[in-house]
C-alpha positions in Angstrom: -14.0 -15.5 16.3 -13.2 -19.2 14.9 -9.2 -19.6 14.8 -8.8 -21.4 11.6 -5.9 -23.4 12.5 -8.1 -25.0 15.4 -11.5 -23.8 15.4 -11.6 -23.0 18.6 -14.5 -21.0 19.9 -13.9 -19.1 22.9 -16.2 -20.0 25.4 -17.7 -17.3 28.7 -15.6 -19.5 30.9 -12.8 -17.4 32.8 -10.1 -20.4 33.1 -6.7 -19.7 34.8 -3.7 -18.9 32.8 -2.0 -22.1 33.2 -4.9 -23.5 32.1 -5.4 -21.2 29.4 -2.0 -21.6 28.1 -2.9 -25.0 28.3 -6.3 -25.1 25.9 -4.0 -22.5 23.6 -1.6 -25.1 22.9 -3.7 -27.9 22.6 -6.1 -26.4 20.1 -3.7 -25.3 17.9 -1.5 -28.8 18.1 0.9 -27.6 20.4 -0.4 -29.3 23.5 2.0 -28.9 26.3 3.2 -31.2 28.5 5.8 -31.4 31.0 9.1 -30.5 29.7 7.9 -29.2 25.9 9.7 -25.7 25.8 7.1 -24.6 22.9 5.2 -21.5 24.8 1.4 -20.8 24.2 2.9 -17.7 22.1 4.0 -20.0 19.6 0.7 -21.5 19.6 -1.0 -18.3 19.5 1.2 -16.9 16.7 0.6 -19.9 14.5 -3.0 -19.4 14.7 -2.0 -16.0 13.9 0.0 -17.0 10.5 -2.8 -19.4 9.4 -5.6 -16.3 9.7 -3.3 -13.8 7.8 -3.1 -16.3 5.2 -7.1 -16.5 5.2 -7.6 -13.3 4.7 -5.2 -13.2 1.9 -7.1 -15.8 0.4 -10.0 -13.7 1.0 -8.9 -10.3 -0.6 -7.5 -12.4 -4.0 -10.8 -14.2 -4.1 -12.8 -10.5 -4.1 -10.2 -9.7 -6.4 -10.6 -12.4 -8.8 -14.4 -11.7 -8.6 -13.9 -7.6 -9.4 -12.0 -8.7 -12.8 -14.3 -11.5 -14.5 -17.3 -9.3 -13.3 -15.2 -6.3 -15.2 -14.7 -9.4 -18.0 -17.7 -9.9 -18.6 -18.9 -6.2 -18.8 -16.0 -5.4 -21.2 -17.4 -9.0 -23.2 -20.9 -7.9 -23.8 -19.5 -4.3 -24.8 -16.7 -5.4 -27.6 -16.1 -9.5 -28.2 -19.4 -11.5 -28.0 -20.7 -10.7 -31.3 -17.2 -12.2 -32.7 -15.9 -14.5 -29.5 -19.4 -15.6 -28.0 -21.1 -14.2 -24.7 -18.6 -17.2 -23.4 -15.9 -17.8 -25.1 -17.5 -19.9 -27.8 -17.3 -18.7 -31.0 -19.8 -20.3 -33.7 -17.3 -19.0 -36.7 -14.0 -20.7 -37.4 -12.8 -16.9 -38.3 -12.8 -16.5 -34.7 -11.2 -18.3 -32.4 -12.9 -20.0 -29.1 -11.8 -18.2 -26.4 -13.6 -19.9 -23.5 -10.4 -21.4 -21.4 -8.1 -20.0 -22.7 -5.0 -19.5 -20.7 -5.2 -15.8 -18.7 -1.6 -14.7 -18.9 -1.6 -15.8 -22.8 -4.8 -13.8 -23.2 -3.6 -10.7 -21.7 -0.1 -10.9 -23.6 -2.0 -11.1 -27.1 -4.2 -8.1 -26.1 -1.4 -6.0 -25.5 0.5 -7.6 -28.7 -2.8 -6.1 -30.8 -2.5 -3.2 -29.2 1.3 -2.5 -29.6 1.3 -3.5 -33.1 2.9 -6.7 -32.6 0.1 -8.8 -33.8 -1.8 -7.7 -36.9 -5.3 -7.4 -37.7 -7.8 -5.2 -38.8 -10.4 -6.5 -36.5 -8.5 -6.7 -33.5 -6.4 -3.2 -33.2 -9.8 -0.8 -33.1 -11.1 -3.5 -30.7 -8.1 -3.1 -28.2 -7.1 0.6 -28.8 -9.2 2.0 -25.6 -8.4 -1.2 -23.3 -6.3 -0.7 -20.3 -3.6 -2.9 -18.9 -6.4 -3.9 -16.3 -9.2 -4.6 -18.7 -6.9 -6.8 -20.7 -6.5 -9.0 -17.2 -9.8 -8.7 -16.4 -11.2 -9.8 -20.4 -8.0 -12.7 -19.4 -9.4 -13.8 -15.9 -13.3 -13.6 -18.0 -12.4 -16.2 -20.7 -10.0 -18.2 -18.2 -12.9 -19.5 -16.3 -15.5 -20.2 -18.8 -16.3 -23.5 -19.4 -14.9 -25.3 -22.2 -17.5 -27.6 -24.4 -16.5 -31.2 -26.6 -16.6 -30.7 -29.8 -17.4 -33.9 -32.8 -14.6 -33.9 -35.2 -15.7 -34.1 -38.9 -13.5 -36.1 -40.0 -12.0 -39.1 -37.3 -9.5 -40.8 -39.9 -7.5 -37.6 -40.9 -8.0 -36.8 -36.6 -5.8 -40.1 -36.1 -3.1 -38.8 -38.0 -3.2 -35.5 -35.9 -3.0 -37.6 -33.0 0.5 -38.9 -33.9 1.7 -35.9 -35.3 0.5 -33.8 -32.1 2.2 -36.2 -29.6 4.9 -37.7 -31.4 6.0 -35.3 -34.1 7.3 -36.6 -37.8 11.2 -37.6 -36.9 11.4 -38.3 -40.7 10.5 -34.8 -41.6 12.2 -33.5 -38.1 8.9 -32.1 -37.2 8.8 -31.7 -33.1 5.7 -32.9 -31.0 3.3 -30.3 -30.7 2.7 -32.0 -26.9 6.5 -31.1 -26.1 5.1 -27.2 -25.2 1.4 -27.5 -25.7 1.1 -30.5 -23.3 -0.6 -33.9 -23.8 -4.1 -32.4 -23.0 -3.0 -29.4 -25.5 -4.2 -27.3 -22.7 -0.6 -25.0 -23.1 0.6 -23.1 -20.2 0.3 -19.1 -18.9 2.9 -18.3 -21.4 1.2 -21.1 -24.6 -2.0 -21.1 -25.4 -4.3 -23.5 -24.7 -5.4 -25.3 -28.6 -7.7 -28.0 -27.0 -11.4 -27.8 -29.0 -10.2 -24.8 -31.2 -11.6 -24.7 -34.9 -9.9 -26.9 -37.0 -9.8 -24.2 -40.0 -8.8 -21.2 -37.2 -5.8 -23.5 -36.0 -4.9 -24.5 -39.6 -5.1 -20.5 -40.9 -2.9 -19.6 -38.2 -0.2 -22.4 -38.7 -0.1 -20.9 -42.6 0.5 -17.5 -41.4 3.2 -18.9 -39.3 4.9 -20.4 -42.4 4.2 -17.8 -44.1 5.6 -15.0 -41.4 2.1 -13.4 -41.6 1.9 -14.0 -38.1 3.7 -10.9 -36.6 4.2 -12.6 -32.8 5.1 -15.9 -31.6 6.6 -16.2 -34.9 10.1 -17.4 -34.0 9.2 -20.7 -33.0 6.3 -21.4 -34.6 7.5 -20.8 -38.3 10.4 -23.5 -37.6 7.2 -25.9 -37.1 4.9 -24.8 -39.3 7.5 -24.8 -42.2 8.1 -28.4 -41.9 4.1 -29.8 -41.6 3.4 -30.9 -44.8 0.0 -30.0 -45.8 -1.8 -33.3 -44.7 0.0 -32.9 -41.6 -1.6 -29.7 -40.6 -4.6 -30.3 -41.8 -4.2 -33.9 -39.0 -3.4 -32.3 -36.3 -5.9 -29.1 -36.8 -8.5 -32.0 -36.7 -7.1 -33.7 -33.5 -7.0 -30.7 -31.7 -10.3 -29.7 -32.4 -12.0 -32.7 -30.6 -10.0 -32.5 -27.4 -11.4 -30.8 -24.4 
């Protein structure tokens, strides 16, 4: 077996324990020589720690694997029709999934399902799902690809761009950038907004001004309130082209 700290192939050879100590040490970058008071257990035990951590590697990999496999069953049975076999709804009713950040994913699922999120659509969707098909739907979309989009109208998109990453200081409107992130690609706890439909982002800035939005709301409807209605339209246009 290969150490992976030093690749070391053990060969038929039957060397003598000084000098096995010896090739221990120096294949694992503990070579010692006269007077070094590191022992070859040291160097065994750090070959040790650095195949442990392989084979953790390993078993979050298979893991990782077992979910977006379980994604993409639970896709083809409930969201594609709506959300796209990946992520990438055609409608602007729906939002584009594909990318989207798999903690934020998971934490709107359970929102629909506790009531904490309204919509018709969504609650008979989510009423069977698990706590582990709702990770496994978030690792699915996490890790599609995410597609550029043209923006249909690049004037009104320029004005996003300053709103998004400066805010309005006359209106006291904060930089959408400030949580979302330059790229707008949010965070595990934010969603990513880059290439989502214009009209989806603009609907659900208006239910966030309008407290329609059930979640997320205590934030978001300080914002929302103060975009004028240029102003969301600009920077529901901006976001849509980034990727």
């Amino acid at each position: 077996m290969t150490c992976p700290q030093c690749e070391h192939m053990p060969t038929n050879d039957n060397p003598s324990p000084s000098k096995a100590r010896r090739r221990a040490a120096t294949d694992c970058g503990l070579y010692l020589k006269p007077g070094n008071t590191v022992s070859a257990a040291a160097a065994s035990l750090k070959c040790l720690v650095a195949m442990a951590a392989m084979a953790a590697c390993l078993v979050t990999g298979a893991h990782a694997a077992t979910d977006t496999a379980r994604g993409e069953e639970l896709v083809q049975a409930k969201c594609f029709i709506c959300h796209g076999a990946n992520g990438e709804s055609s409608s602007p009713a729906f939002p584009r999934l594909a990318g989207q950040n798999a903690a934020y994913v998971v934490r709107q699922l359970g929102d629909y399902k506790a009531g904490k999120r309204k919509s018709t659509t969504m609650q008979p969707m989510v009423e069977d799902l698990s706590a582990d098909d709702m990770k496994a739907l978030g690792s699915f979309f996490a890790v599609q690809a995410t597609q550029a989009h043209p923006v249909d109208d690049g004037d009104l998109a320029q004005v996003g761009k300053f709103i998004y990453q400066r805010g309005n200081p006359y209106a006291g409107v904060a930089s959408c950038a400030t949580c979302h992130g330059g790229d707008a690609h949010g965070t595990e706890a934010l969603p990513r907004l880059a290439g989502q439909h214009a009209q989806y982002t603009e609907n659900q800035l208006k239910l966030f001004n309008k407290r329609e939005r059930t979640n997320d709301n205590a934030v978001m409807h300080g914002i929302a309130s103060k975009l004028s209605e240029l102003e969301l339209k600009a920077v529901a246009a901006y976001i849509s082209g980034l990727k």
